[in-house]
C-alpha positions as CSV (number, residue, x, y, z in Angstrom):
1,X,223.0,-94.4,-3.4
2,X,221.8,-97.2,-5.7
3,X,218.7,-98.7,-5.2
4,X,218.3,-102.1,-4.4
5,X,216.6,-103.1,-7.3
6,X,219.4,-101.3,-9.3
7,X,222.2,-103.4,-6.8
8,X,220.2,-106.4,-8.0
9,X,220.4,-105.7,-11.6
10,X,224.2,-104.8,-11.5
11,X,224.9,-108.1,-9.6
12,X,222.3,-109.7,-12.1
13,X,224.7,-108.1,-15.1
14,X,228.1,-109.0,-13.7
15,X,226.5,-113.1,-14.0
16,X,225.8,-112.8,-17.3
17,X,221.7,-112.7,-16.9
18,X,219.9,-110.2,-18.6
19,X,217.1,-108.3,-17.0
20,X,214.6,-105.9,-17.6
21,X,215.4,-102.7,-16.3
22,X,214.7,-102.0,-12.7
23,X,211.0,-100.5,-12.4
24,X,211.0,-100.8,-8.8
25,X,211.2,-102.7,-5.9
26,X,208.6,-105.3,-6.0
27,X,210.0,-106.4,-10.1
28,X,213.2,-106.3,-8.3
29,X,212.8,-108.8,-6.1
30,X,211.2,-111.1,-8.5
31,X,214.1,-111.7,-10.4
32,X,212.2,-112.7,-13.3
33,X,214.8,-112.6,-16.3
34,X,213.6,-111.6,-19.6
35,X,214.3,-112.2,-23.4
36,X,216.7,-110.1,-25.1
37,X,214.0,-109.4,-27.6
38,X,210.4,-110.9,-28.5
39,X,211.4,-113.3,-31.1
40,X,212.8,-115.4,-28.2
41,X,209.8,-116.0,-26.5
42,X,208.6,-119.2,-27.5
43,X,205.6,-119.4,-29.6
44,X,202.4,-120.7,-28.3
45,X,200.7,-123.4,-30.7
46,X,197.8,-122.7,-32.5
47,X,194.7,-124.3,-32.4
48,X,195.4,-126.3,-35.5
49,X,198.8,-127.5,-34.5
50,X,197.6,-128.3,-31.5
51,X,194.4,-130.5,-33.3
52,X,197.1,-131.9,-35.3
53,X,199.2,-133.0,-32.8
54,X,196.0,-135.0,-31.0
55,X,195.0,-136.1,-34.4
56,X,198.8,-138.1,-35.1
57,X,198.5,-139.4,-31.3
58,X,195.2,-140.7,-32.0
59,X,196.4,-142.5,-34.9
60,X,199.6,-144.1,-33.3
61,X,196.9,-145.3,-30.8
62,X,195.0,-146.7,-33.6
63,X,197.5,-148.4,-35.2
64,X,199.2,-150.0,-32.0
65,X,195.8,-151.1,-31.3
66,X,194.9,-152.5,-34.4
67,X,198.1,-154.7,-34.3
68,X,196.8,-155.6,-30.8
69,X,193.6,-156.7,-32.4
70,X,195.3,-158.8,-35.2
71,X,197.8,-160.7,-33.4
72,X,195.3,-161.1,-30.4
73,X,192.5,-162.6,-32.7
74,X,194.2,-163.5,-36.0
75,X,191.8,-161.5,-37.6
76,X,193.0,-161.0,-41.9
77,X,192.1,-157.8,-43.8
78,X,189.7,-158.7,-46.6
79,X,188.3,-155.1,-47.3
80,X,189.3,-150.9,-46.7
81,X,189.1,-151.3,-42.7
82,X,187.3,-154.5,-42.7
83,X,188.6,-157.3,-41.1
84,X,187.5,-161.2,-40.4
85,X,188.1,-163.4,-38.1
86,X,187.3,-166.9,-38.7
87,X,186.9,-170.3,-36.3
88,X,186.4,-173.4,-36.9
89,X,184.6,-175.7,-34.5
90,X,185.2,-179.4,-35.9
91,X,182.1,-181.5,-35.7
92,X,180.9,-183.5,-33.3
93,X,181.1,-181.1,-30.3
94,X,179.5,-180.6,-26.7
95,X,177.7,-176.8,-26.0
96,X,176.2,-177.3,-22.7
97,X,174.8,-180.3,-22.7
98,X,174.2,-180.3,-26.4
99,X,175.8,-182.5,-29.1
100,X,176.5,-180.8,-32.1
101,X,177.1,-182.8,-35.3
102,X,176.8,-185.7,-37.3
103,X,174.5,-187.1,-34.9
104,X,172.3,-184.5,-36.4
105,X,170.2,-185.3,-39.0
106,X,171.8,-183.8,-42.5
107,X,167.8,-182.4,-43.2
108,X,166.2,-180.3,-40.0
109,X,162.9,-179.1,-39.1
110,X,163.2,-175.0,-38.7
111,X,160.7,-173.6,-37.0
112,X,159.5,-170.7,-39.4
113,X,156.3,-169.5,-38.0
114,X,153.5,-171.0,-35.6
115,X,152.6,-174.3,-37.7
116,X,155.2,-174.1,-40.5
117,X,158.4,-176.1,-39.9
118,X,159.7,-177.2,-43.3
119,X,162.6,-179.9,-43.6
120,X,165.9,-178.0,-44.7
121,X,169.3,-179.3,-45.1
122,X,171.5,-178.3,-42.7
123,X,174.1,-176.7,-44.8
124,X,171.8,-174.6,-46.1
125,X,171.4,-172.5,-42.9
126,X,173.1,-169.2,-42.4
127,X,173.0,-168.0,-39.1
128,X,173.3,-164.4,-38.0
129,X,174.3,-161.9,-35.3
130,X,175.4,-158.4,-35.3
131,X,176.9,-155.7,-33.0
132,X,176.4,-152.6,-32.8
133,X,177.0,-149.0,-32.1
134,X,174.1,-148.8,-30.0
135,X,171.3,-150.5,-29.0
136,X,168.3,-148.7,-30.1
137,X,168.5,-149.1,-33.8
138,X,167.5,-146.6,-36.3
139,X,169.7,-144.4,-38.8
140,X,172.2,-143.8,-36.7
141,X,173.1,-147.3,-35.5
142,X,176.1,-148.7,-36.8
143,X,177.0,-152.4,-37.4
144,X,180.4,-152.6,-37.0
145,X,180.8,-156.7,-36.0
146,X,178.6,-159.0,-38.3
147,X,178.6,-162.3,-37.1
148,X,177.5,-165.3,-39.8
149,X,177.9,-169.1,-39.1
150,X,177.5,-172.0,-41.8
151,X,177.7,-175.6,-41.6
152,X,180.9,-176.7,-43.9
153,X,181.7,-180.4,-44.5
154,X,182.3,-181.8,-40.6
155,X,183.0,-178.3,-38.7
156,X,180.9,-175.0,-38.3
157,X,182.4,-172.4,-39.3
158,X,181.9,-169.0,-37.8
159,X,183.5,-165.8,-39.7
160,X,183.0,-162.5,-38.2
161,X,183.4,-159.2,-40.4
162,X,184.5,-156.5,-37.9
163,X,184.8,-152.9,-38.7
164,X,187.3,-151.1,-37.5
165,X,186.3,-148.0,-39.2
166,X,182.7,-146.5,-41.0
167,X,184.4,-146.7,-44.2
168,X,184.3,-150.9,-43.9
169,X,180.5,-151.1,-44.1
170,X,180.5,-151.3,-47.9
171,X,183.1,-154.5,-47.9
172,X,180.6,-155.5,-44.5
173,X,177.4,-155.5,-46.5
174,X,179.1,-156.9,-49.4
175,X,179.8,-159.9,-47.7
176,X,176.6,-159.8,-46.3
177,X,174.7,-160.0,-49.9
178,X,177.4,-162.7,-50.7
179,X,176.0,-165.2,-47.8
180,X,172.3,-164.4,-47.9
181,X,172.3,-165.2,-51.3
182,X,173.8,-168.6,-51.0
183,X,171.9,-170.0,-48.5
184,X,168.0,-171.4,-48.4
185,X,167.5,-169.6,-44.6
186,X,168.5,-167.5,-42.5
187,X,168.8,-168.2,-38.6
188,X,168.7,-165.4,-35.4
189,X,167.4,-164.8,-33.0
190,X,165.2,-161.6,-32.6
191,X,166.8,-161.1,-35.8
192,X,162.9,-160.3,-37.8
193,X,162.8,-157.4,-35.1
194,X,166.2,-156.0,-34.6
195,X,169.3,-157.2,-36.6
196,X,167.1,-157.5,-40.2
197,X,165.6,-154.5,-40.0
198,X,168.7,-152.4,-39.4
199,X,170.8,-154.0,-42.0
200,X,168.0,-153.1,-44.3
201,X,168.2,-149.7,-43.1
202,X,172.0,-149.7,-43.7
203,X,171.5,-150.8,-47.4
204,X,169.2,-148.2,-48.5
205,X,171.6,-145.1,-46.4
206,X,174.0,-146.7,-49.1
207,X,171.9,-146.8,-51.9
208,X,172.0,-150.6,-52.1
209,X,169.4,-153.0,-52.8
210,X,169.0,-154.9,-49.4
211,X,169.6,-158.9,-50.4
212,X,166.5,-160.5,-47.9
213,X,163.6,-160.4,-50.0
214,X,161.5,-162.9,-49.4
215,X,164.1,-165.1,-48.0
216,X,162.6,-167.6,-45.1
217,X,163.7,-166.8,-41.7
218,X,163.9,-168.4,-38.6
219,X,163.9,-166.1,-36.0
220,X,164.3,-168.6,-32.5
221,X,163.1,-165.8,-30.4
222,X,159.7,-167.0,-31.4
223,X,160.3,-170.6,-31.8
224,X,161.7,-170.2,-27.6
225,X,158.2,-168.4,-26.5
226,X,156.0,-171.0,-28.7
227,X,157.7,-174.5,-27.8
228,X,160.2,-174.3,-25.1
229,X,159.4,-171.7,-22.2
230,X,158.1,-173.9,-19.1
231,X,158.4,-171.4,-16.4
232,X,161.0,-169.4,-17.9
233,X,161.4,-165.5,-16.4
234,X,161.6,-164.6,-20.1
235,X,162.7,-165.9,-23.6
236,X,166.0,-163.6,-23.6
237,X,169.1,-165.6,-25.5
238,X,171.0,-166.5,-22.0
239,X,168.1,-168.0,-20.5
240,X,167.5,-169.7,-23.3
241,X,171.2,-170.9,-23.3
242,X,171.0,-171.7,-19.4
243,X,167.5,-173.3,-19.5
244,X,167.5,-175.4,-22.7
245,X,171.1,-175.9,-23.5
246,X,172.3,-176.4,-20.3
247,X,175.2,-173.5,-21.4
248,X,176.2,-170.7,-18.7
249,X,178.6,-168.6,-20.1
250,X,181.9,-167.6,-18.2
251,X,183.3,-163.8,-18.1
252,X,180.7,-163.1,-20.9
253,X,180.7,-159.3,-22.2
254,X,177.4,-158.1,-21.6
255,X,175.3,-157.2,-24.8
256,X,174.5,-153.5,-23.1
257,X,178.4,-152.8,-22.8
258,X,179.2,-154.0,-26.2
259,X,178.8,-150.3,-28.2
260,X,180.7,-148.9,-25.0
261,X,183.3,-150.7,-25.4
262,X,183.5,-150.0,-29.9
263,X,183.7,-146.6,-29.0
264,X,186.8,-147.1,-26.9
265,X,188.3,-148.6,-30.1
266,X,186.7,-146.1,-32.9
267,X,187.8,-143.0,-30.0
268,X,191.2,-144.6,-29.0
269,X,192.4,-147.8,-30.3
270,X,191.4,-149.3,-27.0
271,X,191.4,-153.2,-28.2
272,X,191.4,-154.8,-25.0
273,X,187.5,-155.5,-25.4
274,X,187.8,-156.7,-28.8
275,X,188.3,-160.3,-28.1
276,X,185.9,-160.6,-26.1
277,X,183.2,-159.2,-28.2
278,X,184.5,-161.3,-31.0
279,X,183.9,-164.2,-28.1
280,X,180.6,-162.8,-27.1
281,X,179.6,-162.5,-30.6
282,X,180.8,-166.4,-31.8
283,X,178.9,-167.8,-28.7
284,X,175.3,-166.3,-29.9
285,X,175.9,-168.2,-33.1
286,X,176.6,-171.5,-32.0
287,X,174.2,-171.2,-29.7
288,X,171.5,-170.9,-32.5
289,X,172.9,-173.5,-34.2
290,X,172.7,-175.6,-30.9
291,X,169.0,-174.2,-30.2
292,X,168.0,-175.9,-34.1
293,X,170.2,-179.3,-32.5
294,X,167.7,-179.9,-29.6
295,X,164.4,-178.7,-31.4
296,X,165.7,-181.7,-34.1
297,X,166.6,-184.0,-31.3
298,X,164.7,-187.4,-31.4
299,X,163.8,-186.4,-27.4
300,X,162.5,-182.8,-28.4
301,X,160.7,-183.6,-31.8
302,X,157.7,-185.3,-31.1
303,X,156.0,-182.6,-28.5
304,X,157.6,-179.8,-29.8
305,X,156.8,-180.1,-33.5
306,X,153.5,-182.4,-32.6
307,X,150.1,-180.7,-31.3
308,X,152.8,-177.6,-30.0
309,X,154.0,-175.9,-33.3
């Protein structure tokens, strides 16, 4: 008498399924059906098809979110990977309680250094704000959003380079050389401590001459401890914004999430954030420019560039 792992086999035969050959009870009753012959067993990927196949997924992210970014922002490619985005913020306008414009005298007082405010025409100011990779500085820091902001006939104008990969810090620090170069002063804020000397340390990783020199700098870090703390809990940009401008900012990116946030675009084309770095980004400059507005403004000047500076 057959077996029933033989029955099975013969019944598994007569439908047209091919088996292996009956080794006992416990295969039997499996039923697993096998291949006619090894070639049809499907062949596992290897390790580099299997890289490759992440690698073209992480592009198609890439690319669907770099059109994200683009028609999100209107940002224009200008460079390999480097984009800008520019804004234009028609003069006179309101930041906090603020007036920005002609209002303004066309010569201001920039606060340089304790005692040493010289009189500088306003288009002559370049003011500057980066992002970065991370928040620690040093060789391995990355600025991949550079933020600069000149006065231009009745409107400020605000371009920001953005890197969307580390091949655009050449065209970045090209444009860079382009604006330091054509303006009298430079305007940040802890800028002498943080953005400056990283840029500088970007140049020479490049082999590049860095274009500062002995360009003057107004860093308003300073000028905020020196003329306008009264009481302050600290000289940081926001409460500088909240305490002398009068400006609170409204779903603001925080600075510490910012290099979080580029490495969910540089990883995965996540753009979501993007905007609202770019936001978080244009907001520190016209702050700095509105920060230079009230240390110039007839109510401001006399004790804050009398006995004070």
């Amino acid at each position: 008498m057959a077996s029933l792992g033989e029955r099975l086999a013969r019944l598994a035969r007569q439908a047209g399924v091919r088996t292996a050959p009956p080794v006992g009870l416990e295969d039997a009753e499996v039923g697993v059906a096998m291949p006619e012959s090894a070639s049809d067993v499907p062949a596992s990927p290897t390790l580099a098809e299997r890289l490759d196949r992440m690698t073209r997924a992480r592009e198609s992210s890439r690319r669907k979110g770099l059109a994200e970014m683009v028609e999100a922002t209107g940002a224009v490619l200008v460079a390999d990977g480097l984009y800008v985005v520019e804004s234009r913020e028609p003069l006179p306008f309101r930041h906090g309680r603020v007036t920005i414009g002609p209002g303004l005298a066309s010569r201001v007082s920039v606060p340089l250094r304790r005692g040493v405010s010289p009189l500088l025409s306003l288009d002559s100011l370049l003011f500057l704000d980066t992002e970065t990779s991370g928040l620690a500085g040093g060789t391995g820091t990355f600025v991949f959003l550079l933020g600069l902001a000149r006065y231009e006939g009745a409107a400020l104008v605000v371009r920001q380079y953005f890197a969307t990969q580390f091949a655009a810090e050449q065209g970045l620090l090209d444009a860079l050389q382009s604006a330091v170069s054509a303006c009298d002063c430079m305007v940040s804020f802890n800028g002498k401590s943080f953005d400056v000397p990283l840029l500088k340390t970007r140049y020479g990783l490049r082999g590049l001459a860095e274009p500062f020199g002995d360009k003057p700098h107004c860093d308003l870090l300073h000028a905020a401890r020196r003329l306008l703390v009264d009481g302050w809990p600290d000289c940081r940009l926001r409460t500088t914004e909240s305490r002398a401008l009068g400006f609170d900012r409204v779903d603001d990116l925080p600075g510490s999430e910012v290099p979080a946030a580029w490495q969910r675009w540089l990883t995965h084309g996540d753009a979501r954030a993007v905007p609202r770095i770019l936001l978080h980004n244009r907001e520190d400059l016209v702050s700095l420019a509105a920060i230079v507005g009230l240390l110039n403004s007839c109510e401001a000047r006399a004790p804050l560039f009398g006995g004070m500076a």
